[in-house]
C-alpha positions as a Markdown table, in Angstrom:
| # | Residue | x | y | z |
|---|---|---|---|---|
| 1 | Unk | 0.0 | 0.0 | 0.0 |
| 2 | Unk | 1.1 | 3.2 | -1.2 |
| 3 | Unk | 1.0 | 6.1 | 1.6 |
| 4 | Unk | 1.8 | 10.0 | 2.1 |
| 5 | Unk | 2.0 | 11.3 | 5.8 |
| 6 | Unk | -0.1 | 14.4 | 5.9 |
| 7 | Unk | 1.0 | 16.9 | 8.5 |
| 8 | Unk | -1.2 | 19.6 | 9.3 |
| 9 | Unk | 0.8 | 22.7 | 10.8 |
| 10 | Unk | 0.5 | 26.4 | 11.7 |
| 11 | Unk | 3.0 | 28.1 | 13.1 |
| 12 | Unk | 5.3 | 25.6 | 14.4 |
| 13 | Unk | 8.7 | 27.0 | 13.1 |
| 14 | Unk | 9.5 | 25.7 | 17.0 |
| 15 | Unk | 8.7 | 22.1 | 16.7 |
| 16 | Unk | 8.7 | 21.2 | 12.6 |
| 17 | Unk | 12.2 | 20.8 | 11.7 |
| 18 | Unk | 12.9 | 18.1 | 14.9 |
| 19 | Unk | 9.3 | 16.0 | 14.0 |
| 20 | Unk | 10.3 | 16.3 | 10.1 |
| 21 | Unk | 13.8 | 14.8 | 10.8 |
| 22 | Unk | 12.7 | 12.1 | 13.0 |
| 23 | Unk | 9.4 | 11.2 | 10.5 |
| 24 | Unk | 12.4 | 10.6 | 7.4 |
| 25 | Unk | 14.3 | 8.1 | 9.4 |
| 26 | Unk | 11.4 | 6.4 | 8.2 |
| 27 | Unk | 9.4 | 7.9 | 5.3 |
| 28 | Unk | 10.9 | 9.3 | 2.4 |
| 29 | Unk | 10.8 | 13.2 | 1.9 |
| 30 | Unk | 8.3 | 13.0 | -1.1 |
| 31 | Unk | 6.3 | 10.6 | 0.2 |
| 32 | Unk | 5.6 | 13.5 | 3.3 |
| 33 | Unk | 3.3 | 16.3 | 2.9 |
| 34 | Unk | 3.2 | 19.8 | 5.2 |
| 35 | Unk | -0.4 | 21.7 | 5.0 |
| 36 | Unk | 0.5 | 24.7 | 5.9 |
| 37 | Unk | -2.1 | 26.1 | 7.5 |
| 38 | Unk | -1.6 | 30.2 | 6.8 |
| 39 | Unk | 1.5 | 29.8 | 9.5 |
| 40 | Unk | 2.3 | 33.5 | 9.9 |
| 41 | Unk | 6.4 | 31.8 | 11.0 |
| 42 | Unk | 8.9 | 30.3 | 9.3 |
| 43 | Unk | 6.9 | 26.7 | 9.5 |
| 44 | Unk | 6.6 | 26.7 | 5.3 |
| 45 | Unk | 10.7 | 27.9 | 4.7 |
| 46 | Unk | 11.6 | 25.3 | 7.3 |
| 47 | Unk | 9.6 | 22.2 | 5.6 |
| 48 | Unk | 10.4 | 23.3 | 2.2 |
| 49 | Unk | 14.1 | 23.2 | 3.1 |
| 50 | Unk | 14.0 | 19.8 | 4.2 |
| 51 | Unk | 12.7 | 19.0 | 1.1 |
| 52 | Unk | 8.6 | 17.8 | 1.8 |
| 53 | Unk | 5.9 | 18.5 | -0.2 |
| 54 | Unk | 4.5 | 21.9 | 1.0 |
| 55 | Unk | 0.8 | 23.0 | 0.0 |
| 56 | Unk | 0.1 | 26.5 | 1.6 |
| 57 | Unk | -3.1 | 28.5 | 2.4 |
| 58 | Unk | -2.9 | 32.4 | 2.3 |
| 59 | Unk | -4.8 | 32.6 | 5.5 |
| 60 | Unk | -5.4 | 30.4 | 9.1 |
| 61 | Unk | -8.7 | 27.8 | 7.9 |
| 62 | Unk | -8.6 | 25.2 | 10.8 |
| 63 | Unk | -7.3 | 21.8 | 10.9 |
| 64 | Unk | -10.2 | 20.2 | 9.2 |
| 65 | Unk | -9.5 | 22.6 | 5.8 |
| 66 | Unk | -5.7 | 21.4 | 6.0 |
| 67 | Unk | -7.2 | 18.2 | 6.3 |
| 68 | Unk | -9.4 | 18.3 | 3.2 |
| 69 | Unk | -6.3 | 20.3 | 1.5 |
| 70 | Unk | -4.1 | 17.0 | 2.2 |
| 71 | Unk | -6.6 | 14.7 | 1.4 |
| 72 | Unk | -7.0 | 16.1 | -2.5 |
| 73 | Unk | -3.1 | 16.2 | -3.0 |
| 74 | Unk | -2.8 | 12.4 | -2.0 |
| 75 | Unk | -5.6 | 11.0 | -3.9 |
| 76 | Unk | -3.9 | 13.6 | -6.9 |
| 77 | Unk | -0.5 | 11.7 | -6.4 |
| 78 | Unk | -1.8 | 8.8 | -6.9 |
| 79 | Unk | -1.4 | 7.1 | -3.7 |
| 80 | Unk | -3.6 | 4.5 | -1.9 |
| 81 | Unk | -3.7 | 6.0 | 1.5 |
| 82 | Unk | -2.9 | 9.1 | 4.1 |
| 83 | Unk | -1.5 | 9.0 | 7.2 |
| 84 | Unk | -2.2 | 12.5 | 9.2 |
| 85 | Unk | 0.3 | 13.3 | 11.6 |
| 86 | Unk | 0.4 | 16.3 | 14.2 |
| 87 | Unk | 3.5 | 18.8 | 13.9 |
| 88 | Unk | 4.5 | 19.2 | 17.0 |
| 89 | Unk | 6.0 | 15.6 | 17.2 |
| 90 | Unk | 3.3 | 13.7 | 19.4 |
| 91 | Unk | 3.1 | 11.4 | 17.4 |
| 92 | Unk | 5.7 | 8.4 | 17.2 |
| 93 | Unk | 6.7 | 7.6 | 13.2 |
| 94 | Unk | 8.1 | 4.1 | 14.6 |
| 95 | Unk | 4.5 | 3.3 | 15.5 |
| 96 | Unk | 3.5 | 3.9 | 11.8 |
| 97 | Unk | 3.8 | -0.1 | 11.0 |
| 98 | Unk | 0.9 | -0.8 | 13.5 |
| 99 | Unk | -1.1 | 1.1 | 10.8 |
| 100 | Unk | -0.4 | -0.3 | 8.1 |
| 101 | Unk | -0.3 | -4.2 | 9.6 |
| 102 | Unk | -4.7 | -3.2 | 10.0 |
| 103 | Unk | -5.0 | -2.9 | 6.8 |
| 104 | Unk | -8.3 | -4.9 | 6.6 |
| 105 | Unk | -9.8 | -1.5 | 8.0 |
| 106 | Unk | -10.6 | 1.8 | 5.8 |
| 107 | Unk | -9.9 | 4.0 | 8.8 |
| 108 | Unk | -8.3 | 3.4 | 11.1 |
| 109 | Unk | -7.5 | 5.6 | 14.2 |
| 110 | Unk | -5.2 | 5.8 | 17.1 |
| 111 | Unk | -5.7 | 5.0 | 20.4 |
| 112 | Unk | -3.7 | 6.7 | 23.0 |
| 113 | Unk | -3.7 | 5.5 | 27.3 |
| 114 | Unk | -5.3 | 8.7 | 28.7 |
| 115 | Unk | -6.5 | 8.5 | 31.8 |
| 116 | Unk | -7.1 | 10.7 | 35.1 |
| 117 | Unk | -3.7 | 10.6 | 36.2 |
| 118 | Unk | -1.2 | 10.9 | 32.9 |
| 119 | Unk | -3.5 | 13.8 | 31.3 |
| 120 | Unk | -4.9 | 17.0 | 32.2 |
| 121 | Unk | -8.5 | 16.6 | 33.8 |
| 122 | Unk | -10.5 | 18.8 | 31.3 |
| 123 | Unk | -8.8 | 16.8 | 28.6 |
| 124 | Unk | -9.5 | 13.6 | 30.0 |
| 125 | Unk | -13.6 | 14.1 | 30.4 |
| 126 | Unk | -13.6 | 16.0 | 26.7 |
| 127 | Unk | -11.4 | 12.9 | 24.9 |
| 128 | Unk | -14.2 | 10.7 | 27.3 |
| 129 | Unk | -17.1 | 12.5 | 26.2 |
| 130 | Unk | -16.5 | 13.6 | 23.0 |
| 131 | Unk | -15.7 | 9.6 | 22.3 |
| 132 | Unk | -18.6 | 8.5 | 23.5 |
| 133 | Unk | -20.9 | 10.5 | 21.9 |
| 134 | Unk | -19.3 | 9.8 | 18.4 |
| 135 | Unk | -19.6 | 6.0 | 18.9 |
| 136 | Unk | -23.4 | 6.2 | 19.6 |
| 137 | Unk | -23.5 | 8.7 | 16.8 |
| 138 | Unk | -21.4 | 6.1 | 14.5 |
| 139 | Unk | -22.6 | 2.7 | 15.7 |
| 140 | Unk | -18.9 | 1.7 | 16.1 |
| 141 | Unk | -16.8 | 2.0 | 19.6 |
| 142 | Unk | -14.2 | 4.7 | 19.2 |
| 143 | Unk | -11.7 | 4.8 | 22.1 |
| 144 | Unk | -10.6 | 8.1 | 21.2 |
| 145 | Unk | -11.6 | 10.3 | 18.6 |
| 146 | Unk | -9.9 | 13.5 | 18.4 |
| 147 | Unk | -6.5 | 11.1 | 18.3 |
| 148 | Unk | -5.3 | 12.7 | 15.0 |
| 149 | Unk | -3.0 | 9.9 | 14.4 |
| 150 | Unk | -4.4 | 7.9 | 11.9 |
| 151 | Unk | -4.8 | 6.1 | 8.3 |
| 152 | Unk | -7.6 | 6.8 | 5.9 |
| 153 | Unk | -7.8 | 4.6 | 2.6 |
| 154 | Unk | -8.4 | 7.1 | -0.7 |
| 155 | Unk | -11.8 | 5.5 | -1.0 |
| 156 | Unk | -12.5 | 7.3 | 1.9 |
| 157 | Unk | -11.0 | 10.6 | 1.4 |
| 158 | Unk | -12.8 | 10.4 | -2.2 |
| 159 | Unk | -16.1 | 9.4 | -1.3 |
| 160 | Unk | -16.6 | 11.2 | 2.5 |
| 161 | Unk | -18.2 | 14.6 | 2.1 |
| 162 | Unk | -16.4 | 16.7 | 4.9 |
| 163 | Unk | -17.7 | 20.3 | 5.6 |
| 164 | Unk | -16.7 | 21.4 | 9.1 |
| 165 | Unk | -13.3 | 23.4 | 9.3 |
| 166 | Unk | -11.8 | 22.6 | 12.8 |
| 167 | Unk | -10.8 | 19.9 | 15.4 |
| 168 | Unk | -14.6 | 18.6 | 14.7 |
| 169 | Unk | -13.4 | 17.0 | 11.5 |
| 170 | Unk | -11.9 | 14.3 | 13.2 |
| 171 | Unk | -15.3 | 13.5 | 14.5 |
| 172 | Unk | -17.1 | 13.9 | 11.3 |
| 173 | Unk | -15.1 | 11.6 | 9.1 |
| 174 | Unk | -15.6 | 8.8 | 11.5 |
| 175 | Unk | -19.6 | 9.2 | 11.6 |
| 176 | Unk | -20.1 | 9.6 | 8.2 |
| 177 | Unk | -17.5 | 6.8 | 7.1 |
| 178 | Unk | -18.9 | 4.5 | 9.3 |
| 179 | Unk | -22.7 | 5.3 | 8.4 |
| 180 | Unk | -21.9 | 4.6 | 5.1 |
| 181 | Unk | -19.8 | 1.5 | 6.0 |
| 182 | Unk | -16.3 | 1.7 | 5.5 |
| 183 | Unk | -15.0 | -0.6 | 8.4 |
| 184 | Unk | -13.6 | 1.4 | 11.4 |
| 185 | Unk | -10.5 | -0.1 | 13.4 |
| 186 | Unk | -8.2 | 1.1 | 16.1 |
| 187 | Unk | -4.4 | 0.7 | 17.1 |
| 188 | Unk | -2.9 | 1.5 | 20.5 |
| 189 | Unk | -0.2 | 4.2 | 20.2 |
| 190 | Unk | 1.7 | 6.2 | 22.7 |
| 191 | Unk | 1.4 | 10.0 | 22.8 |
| 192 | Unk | 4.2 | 12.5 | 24.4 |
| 193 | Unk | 2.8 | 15.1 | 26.5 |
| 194 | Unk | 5.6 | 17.9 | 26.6 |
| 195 | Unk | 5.0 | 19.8 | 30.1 |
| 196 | Unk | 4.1 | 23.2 | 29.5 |
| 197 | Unk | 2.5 | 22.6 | 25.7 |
| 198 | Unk | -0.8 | 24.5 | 25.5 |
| 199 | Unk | -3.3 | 22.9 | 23.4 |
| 200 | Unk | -4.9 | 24.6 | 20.4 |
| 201 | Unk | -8.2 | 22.8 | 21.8 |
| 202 | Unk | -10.2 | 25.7 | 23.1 |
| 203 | Unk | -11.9 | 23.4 | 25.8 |
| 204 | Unk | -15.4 | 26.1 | 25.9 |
| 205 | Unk | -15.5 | 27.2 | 21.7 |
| 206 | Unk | -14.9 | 23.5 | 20.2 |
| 207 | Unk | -17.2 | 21.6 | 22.8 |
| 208 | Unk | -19.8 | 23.9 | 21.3 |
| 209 | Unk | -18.4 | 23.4 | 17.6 |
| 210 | Unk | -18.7 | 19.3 | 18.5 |
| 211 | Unk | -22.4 | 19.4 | 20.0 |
| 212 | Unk | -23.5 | 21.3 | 17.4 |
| 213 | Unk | -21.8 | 18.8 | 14.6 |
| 214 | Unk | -23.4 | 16.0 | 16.7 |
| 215 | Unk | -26.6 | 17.8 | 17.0 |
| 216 | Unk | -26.5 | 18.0 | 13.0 |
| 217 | Unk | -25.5 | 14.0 | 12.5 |
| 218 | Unk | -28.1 | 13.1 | 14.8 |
| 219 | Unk | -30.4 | 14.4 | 12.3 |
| 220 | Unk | -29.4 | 13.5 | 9.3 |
């Protein structure tokens, strides 16, 4: 199976260059793809000079946009899968065989050990919550679905229509893929936690961005 890594990034001029150099010990610079997200740093210069694919937007869009961005350049390219990847290097590249050994699955989504005492508490009961609510929503169990570690087939990409903008992508994809049965998996991954990182999770405005995306798939 064919893959490109699809990073999503806005200004991480900080964190790029050390998760791009650890991601090519194992995937080959053309087969890695930076969104740049309207980064207003030196994220783009720094990816381009390692010598990824870079795709730019003029302006800020959200993750889901980079997302959608990345997904029409890989299924372009003529590969047979994506792996998305966050920037800021929580996401272990030597864990990217346990995605591609569940290959019976069209998505399939990491699954990270948070609990009460190795994650902040507001975290916890979202990643809880938010979870739940998109398994009954999807008819599948989903350990954790704002994990953006993960591998989604190009049928998927192609054929899932996508139109929220932010962190509530992650939840759409799985609803709608799963509603229109693509088979959903799951594979245990670690996460690093660097003390002191703030999220881009705005706990209050994306809670109400997710109940009103679940409010909308309940309906449909």
């Amino acid at each position: 199976m064919r893959y490109c890594i699809i990073i999503p990034a806005y200004n991480e001029e900080k964190k790029i260059e050390k998760t791009l150099m650890k991601l090519m010990e194992y995937v080959p610079p053309e087969d890695i793809l930076v969104v740049d997200d309207g980064s207003r740093d030196r994220t783009r210069e720094i990816a381009e000079k390692l010598g990824v694919n870079v795709v730019s937007h003029e302006k800020n869009m959200g993750k889901g946009i980079a997302h959608r961005t990345g997904f029409r350049w890989v299924c372009g390219h003529g590969y047979d899968a994506a792996i998305t990847m966050d920037a800021d290097g929580q996401h272990k590249p030597e864990e990217l065989e346990r995605f591609l050994h569940a290959g019976e699955y069209d998505l399939v989504i990491g699954k990270r050990d948070i609990t009460i005492r190795n994650s902040p508490v507001v975290r916890y009961w979202t990643n809880r919550t938010t979870s739940l609510i998109t398994s009954l929503l999807a008819g599948v169990r989903v350990s954790d679905s704002q994990c953006g570690y993960r591998l989604i087939k190009k049928a998927v990409m192609e054929k899932v229509p996508l139109t929220t903008t932010r962190f509530q992508t992650e939840t759409e994809i799985i609803v709608k893929a799963a509603r229109m049965g693509f088979r959903i998996g799951e594979v245990p991954i670690s996460t690093v936690y660097e003390p002191g990182r703030k999220s881009r999770i705005n706990p209050f405005i994306d809670t109400l961005r997710f109940l009103k995306l679940a409010i909308r798939l309940l309906l449909l």
